[in-house]
PQR file with spaces between the fields and no chain letter, atoms N, CA, C, O and H, PARSE charges and radii, in Angstrom:
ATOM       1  N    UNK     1       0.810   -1.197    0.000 -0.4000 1.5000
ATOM       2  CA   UNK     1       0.000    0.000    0.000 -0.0000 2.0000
ATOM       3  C    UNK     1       0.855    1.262    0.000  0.5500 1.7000
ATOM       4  O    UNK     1       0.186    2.281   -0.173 -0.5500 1.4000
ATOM       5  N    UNK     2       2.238    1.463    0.158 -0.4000 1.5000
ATOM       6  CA   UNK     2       2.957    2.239   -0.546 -0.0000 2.0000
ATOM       7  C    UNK     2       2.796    2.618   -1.676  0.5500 1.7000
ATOM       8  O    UNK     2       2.225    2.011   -2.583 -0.5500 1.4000
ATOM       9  H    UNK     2       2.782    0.636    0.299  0.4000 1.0000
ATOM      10  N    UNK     3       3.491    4.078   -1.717 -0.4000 1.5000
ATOM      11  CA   UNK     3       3.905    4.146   -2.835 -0.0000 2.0000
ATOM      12  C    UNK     3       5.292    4.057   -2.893  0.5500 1.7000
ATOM      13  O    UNK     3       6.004    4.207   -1.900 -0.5500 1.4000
ATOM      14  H    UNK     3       3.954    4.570   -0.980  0.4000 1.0000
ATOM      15  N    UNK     4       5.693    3.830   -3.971 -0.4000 1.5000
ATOM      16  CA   UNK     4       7.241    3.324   -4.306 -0.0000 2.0000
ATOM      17  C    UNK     4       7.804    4.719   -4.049  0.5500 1.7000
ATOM      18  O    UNK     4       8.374    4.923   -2.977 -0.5500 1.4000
ATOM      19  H    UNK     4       5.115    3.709   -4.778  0.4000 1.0000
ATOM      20  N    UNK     5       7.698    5.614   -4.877 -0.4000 1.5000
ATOM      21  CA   UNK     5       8.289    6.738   -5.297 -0.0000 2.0000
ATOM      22  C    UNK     5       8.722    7.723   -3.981  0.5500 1.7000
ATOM      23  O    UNK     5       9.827    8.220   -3.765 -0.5500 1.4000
ATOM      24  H    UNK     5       7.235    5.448   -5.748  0.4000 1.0000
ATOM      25  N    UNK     6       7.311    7.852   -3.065 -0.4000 1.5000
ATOM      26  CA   UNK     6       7.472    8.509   -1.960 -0.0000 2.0000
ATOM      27  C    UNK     6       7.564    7.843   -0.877  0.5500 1.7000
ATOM      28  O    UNK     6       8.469    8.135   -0.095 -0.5500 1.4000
ATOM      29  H    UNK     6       6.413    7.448   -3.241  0.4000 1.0000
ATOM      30  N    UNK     7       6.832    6.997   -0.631 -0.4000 1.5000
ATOM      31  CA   UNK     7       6.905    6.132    0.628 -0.0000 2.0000
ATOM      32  C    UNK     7       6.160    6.937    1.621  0.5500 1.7000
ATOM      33  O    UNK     7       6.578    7.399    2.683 -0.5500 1.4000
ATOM      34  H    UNK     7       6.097    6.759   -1.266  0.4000 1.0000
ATOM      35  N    UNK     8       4.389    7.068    0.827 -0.4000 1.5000
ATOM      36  CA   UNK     8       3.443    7.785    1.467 -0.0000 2.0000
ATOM      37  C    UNK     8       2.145    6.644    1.316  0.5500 1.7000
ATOM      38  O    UNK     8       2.057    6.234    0.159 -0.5500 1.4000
ATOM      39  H    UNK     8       4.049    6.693   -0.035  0.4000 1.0000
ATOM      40  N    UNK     9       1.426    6.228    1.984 -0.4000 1.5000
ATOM      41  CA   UNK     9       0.483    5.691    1.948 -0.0000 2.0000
ATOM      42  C    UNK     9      -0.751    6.183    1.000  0.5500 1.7000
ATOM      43  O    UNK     9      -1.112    7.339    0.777 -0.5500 1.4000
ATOM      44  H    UNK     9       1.498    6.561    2.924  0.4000 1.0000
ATOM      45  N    UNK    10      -1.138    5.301    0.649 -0.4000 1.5000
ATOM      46  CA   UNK    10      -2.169    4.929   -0.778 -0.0000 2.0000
ATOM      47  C    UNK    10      -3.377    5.841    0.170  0.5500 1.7000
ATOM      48  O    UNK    10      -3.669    5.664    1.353 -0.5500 1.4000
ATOM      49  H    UNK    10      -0.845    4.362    0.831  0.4000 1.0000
ATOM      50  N    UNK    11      -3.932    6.835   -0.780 -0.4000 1.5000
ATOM      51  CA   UNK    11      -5.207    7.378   -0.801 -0.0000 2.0000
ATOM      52  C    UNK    11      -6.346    6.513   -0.187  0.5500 1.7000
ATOM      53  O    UNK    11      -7.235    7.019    0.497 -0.5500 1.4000
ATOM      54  H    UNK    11      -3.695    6.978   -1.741  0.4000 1.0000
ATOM      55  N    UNK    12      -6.277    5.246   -0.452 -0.4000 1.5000
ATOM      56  CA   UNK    12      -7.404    4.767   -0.015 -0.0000 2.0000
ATOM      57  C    UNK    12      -7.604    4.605    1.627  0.5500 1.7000
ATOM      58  O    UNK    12      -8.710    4.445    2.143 -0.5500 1.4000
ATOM      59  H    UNK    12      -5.554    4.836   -1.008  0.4000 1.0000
ATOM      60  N    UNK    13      -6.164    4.682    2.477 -0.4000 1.5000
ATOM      61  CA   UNK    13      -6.163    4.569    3.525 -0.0000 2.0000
ATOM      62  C    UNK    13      -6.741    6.345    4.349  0.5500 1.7000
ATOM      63  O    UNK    13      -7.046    6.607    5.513 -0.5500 1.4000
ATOM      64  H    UNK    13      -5.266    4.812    2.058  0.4000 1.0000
ATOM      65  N    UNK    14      -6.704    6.882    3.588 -0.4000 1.5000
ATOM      66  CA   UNK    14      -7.512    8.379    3.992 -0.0000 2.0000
ATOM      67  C    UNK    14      -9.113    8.188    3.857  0.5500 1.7000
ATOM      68  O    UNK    14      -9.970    8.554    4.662 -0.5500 1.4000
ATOM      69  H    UNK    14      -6.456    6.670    2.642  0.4000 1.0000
ATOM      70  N    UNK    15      -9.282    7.541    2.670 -0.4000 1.5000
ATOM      71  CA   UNK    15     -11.061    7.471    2.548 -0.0000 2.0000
ATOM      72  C    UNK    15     -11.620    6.478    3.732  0.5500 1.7000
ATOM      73  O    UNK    15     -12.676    6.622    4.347 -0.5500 1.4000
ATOM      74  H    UNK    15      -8.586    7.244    2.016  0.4000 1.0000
ATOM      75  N    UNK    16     -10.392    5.161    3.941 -0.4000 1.5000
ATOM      76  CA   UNK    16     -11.211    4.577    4.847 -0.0000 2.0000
ATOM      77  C    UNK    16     -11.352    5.189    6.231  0.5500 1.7000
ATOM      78  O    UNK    16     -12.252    4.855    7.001 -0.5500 1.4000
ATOM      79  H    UNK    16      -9.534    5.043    3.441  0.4000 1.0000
ATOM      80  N    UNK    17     -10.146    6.374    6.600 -0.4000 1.5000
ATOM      81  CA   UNK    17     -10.281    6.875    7.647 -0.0000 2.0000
ATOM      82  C    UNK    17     -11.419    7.889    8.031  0.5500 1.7000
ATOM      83  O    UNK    17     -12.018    7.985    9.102 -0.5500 1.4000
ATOM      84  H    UNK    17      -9.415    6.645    5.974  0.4000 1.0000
ATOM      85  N    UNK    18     -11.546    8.551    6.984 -0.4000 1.5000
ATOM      86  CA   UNK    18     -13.410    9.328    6.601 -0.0000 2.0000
ATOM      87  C    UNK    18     -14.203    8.619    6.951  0.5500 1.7000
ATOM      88  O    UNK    18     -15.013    8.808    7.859 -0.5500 1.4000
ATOM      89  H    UNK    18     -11.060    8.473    6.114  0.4000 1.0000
ATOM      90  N    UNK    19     -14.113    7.925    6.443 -0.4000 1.5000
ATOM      91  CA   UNK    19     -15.876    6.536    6.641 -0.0000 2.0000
ATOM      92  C    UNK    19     -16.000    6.270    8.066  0.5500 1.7000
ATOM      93  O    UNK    19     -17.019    6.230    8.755 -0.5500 1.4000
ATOM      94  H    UNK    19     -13.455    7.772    5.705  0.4000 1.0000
ATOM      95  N    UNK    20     -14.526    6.060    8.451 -0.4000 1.5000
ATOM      96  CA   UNK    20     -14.680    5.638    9.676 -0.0000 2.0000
ATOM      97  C    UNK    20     -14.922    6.624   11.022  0.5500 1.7000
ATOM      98  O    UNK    20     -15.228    6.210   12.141 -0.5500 1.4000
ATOM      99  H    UNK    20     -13.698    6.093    7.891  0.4000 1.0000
ATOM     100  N    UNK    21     -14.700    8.099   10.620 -0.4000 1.5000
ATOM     101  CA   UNK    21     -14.868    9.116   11.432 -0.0000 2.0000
ATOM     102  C    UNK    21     -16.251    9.096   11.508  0.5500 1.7000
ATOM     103  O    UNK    21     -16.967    9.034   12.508 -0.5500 1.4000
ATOM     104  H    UNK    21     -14.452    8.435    9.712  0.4000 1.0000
ATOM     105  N    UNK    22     -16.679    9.182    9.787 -0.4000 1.5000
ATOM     106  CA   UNK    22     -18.240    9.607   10.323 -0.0000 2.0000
ATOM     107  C    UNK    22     -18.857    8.181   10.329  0.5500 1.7000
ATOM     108  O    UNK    22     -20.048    8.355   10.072 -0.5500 1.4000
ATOM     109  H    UNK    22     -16.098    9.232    8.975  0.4000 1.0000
ATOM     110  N    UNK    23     -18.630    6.909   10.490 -0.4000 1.5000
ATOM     111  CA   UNK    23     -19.370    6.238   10.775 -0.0000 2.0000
ATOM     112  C    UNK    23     -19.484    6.773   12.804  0.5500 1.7000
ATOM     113  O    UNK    23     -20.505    7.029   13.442 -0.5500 1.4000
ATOM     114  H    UNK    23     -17.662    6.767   10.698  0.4000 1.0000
ATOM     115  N    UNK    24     -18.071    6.770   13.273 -0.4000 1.5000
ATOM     116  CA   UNK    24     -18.265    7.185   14.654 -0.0000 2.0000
ATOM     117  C    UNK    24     -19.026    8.074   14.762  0.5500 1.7000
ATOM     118  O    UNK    24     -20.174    7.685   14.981 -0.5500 1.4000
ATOM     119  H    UNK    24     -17.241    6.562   12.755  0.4000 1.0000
ATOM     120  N    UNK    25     -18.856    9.495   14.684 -0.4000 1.5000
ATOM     121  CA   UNK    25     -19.555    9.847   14.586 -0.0000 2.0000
ATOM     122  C    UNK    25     -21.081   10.034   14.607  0.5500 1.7000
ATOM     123  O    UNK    25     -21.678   10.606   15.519 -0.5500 1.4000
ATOM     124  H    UNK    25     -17.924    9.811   14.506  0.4000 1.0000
ATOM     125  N    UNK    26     -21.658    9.497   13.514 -0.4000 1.5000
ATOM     126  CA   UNK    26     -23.080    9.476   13.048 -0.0000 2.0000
ATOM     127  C    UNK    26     -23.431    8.252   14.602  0.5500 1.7000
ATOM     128  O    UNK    26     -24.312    8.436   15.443 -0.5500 1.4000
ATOM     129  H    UNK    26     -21.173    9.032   12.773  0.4000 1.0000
ATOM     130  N    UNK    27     -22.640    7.314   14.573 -0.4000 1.5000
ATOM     131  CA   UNK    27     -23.426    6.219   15.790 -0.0000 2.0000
ATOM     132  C    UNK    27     -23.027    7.466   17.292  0.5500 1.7000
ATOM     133  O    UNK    27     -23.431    6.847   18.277 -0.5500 1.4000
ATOM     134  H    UNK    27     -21.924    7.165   13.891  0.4000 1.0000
ATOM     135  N    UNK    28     -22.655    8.349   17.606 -0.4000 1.5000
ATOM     136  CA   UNK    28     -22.316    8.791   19.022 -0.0000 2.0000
ATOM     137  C    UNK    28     -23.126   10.340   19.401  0.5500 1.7000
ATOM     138  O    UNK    28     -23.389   10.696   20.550 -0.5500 1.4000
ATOM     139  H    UNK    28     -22.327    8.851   16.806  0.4000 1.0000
ATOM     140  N    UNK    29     -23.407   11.064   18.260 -0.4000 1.5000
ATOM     141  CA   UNK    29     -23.736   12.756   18.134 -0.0000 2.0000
ATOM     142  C    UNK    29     -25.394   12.289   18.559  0.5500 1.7000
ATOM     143  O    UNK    29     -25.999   11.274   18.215 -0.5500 1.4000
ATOM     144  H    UNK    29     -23.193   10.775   17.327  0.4000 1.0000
ATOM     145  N    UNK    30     -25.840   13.388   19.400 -0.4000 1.5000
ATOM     146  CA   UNK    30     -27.657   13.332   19.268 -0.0000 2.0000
ATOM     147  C    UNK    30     -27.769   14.234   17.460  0.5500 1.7000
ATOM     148  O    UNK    30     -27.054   14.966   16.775 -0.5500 1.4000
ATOM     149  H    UNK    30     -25.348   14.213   19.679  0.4000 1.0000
ATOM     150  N    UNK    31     -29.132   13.580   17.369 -0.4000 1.5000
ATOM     151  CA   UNK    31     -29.563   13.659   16.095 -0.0000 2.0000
ATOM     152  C    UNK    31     -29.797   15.317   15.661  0.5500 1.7000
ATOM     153  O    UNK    31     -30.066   15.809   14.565 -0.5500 1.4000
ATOM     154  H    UNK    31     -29.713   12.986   17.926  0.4000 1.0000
ATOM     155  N    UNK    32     -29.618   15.826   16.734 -0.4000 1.5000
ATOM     156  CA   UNK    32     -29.773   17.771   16.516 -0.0000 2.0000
ATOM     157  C    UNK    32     -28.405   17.773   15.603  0.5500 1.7000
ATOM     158  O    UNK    32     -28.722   17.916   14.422 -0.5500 1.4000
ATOM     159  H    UNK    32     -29.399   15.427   17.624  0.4000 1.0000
ATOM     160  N    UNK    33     -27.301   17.685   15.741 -0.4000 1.5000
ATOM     161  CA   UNK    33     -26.462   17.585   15.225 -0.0000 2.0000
ATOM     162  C    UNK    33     -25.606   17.391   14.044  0.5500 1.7000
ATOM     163  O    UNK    33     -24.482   17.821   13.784 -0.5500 1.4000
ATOM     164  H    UNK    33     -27.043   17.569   16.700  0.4000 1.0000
ATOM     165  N    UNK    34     -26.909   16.181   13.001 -0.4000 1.5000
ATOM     166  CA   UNK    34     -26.549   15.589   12.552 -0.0000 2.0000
ATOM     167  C    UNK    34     -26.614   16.702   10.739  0.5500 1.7000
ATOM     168  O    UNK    34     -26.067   16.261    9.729 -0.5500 1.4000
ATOM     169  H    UNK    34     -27.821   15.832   13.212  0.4000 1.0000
ATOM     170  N    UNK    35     -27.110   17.599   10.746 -0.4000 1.5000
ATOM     171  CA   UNK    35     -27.188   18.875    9.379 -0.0000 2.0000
ATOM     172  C    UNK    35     -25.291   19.407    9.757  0.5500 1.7000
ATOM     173  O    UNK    35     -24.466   19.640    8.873 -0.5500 1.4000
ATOM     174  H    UNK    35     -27.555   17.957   11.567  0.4000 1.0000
ATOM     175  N    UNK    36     -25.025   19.481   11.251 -0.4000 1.5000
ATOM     176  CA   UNK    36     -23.545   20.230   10.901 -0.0000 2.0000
ATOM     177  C    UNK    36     -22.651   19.028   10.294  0.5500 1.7000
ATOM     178  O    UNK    36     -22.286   18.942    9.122 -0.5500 1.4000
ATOM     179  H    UNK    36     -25.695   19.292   11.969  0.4000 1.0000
ATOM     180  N    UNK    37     -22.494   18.503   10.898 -0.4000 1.5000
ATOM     181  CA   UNK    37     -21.441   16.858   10.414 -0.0000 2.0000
ATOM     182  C    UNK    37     -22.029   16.697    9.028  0.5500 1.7000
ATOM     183  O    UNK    37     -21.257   16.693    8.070 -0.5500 1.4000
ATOM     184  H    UNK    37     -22.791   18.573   11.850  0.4000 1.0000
ATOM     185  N    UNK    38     -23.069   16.592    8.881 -0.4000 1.5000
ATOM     186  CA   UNK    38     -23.216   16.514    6.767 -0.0000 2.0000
ATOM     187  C    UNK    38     -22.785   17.595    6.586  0.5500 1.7000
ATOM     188  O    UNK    38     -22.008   17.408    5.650 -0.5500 1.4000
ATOM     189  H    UNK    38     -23.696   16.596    9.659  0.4000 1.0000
ATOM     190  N    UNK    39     -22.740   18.787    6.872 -0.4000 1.5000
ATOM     191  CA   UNK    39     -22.496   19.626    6.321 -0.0000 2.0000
ATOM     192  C    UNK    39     -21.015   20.016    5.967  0.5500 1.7000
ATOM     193  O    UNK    39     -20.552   20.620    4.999 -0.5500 1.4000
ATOM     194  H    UNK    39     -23.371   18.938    7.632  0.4000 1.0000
ATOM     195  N    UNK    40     -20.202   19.248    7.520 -0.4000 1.5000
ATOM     196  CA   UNK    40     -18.865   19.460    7.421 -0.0000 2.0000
ATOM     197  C    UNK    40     -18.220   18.067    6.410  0.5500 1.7000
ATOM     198  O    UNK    40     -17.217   18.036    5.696 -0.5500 1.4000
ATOM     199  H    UNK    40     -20.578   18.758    8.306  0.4000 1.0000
ATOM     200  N    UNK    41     -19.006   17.249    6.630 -0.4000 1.5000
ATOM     201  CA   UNK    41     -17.912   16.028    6.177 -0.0000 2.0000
ATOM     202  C    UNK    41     -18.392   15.606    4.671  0.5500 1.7000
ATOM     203  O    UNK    41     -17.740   14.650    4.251 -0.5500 1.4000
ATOM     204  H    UNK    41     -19.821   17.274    7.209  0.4000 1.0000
ATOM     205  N    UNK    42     -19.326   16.068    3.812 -0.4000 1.5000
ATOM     206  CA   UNK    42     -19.688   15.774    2.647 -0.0000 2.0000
ATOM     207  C    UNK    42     -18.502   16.591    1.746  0.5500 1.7000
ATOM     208  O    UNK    42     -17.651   16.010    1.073 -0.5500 1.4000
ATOM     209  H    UNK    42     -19.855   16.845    4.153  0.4000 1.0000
ATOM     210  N    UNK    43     -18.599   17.718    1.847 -0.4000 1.5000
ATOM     211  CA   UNK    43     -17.589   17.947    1.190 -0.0000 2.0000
ATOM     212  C    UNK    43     -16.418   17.724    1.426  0.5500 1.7000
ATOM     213  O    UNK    43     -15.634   17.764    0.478 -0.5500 1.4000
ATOM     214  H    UNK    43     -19.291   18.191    2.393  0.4000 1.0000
ATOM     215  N    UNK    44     -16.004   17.467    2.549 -0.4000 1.5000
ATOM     216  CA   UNK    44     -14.794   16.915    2.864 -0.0000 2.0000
ATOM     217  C    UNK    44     -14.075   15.679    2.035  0.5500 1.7000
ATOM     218  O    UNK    44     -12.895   15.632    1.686 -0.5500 1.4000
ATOM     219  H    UNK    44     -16.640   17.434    3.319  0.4000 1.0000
ATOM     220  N    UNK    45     -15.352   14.458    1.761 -0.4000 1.5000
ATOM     221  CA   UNK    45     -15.635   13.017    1.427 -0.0000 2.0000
ATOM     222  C    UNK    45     -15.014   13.781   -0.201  0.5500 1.7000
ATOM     223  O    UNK    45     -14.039   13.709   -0.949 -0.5500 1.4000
ATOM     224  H    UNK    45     -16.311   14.496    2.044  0.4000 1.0000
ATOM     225  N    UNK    46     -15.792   14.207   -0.129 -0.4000 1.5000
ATOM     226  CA   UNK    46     -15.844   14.642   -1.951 -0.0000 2.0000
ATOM     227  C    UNK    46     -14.863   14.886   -2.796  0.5500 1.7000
ATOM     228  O    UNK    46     -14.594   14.355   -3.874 -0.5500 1.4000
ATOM     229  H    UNK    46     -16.584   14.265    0.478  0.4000 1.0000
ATOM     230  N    UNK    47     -14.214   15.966   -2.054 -0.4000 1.5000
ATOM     231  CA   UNK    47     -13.119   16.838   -2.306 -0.0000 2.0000
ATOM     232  C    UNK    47     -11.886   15.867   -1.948  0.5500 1.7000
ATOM     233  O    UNK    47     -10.953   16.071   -2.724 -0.5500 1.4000
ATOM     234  H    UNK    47     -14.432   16.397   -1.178  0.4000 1.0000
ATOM     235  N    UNK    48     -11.549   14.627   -0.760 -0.4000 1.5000
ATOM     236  CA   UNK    48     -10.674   13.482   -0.821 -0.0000 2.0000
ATOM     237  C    UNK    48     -11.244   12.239   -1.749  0.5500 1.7000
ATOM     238  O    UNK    48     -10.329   11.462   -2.020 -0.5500 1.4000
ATOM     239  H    UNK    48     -12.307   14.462   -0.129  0.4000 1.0000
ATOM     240  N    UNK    49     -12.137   11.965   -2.139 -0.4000 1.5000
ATOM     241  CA   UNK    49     -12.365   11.186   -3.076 -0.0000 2.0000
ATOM     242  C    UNK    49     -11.285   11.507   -4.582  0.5500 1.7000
ATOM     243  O    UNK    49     -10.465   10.818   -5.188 -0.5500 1.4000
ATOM     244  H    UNK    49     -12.881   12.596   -1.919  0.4000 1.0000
ATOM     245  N    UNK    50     -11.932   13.230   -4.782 -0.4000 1.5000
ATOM     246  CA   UNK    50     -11.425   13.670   -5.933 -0.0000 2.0000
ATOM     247  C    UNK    50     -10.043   13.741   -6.124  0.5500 1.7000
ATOM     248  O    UNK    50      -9.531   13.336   -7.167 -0.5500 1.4000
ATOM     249  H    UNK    50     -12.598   13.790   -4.289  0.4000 1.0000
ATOM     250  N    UNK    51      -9.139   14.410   -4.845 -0.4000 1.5000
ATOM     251  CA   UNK    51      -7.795   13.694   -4.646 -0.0000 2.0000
ATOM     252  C    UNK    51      -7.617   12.441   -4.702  0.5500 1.7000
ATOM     253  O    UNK    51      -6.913   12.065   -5.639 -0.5500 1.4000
ATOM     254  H    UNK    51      -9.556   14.739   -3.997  0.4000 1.0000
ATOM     255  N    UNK    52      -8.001   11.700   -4.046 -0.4000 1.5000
ATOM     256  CA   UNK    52      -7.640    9.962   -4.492 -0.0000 2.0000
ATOM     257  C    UNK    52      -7.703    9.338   -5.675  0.5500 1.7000
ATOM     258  O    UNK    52      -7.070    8.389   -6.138 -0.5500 1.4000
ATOM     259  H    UNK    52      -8.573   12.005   -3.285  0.4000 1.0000
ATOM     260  N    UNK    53      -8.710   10.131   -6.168 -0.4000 1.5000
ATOM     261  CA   UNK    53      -8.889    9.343   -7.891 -0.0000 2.0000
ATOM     262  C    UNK    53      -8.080    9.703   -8.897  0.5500 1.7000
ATOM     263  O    UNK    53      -7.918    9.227  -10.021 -0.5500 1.4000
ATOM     264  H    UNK    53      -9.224   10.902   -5.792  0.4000 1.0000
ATOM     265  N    UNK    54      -7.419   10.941   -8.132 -0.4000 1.5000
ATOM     266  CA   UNK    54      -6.258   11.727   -9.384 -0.0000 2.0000
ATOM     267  C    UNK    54      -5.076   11.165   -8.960  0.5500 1.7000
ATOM     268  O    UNK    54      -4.194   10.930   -9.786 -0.5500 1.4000
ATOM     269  H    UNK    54      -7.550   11.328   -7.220  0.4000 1.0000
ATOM     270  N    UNK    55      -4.915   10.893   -7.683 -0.4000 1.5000
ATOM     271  CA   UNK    55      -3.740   10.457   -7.538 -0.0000 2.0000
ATOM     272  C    UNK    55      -3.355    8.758   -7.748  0.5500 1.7000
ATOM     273  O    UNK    55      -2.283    8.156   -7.690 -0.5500 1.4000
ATOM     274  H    UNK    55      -5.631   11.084   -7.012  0.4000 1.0000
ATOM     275  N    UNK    56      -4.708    8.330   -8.007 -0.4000 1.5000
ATOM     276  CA   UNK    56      -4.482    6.812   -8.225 -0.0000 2.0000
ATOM     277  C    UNK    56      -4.277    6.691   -9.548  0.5500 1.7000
ATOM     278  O    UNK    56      -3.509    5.837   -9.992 -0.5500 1.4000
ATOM     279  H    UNK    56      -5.579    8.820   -8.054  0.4000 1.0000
ATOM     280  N    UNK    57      -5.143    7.790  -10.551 -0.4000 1.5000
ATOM     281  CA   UNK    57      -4.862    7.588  -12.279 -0.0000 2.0000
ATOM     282  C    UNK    57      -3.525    7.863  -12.425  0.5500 1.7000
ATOM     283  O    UNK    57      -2.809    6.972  -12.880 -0.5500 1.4000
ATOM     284  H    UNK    57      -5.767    8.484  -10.191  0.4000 1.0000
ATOM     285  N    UNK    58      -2.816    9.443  -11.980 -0.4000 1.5000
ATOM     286  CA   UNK    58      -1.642    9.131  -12.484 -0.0000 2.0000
ATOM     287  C    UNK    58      -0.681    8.060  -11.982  0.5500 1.7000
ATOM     288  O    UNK    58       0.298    7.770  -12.670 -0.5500 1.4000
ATOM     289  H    UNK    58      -3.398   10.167  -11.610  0.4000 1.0000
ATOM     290  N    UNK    59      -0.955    7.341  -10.589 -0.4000 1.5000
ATOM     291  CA   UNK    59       0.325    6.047   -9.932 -0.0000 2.0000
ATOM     292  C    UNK    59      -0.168    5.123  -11.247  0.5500 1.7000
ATOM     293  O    UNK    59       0.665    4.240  -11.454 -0.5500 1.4000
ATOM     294  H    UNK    59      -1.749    7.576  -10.030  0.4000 1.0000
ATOM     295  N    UNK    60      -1.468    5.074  -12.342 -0.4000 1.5000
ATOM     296  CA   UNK    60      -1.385    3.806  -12.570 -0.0000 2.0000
ATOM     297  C    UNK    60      -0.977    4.336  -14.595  0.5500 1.7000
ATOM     298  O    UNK    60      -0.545    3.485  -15.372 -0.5500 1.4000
ATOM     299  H    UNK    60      -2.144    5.791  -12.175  0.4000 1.0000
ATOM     300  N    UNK    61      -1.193    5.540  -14.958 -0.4000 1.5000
ATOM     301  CA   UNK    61      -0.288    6.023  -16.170 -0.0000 2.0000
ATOM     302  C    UNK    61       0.603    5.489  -16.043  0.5500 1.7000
ATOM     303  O    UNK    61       0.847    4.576  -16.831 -0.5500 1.4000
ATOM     304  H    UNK    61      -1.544    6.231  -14.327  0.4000 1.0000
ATOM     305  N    UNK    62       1.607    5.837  -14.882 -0.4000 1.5000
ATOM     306  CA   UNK    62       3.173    6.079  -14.471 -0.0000 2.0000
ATOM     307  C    UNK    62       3.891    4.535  -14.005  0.5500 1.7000
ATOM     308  O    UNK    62       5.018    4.210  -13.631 -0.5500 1.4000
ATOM     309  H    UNK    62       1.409    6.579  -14.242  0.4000 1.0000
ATOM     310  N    UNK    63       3.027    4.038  -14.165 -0.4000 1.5000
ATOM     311  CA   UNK    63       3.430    2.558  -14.109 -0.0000 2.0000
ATOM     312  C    UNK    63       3.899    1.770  -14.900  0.5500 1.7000
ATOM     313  O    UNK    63       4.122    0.609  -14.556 -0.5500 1.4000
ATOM     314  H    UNK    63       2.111    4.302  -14.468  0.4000 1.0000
């Protein structure tokens, strides 16, 4: 799950760490709550998705 070049861990280990915030999250907050956390972590999701997918096309060009 390296990468060779840098010796930085693969994007995907950031998305699973997202999922896993707001899975905590979403199971621990009362439900008043729950418009700020979408509000903060959707785009968050989005915007590291969109990094991950760029950074996985060019590791797999460059291969």
């Amino acid at each position: 799950m390296d990468d060779d070049r840098t010796g930085q861990r693969a994007p995907v280990v950031l998305v699973l760490l997202l999922v896993g915030i707001g899975v905590l999250l979403y199971s621990t907050l009362p439900s008043s709550l729950f418009p700020f956390v979408a509000t903060v972590f959707a785009p968050a999701a989005i915007l590291l998705l969109i990094w991950a997918a760029m950074r996985l096309s060019v590791g797999i060009r460059s291969a």
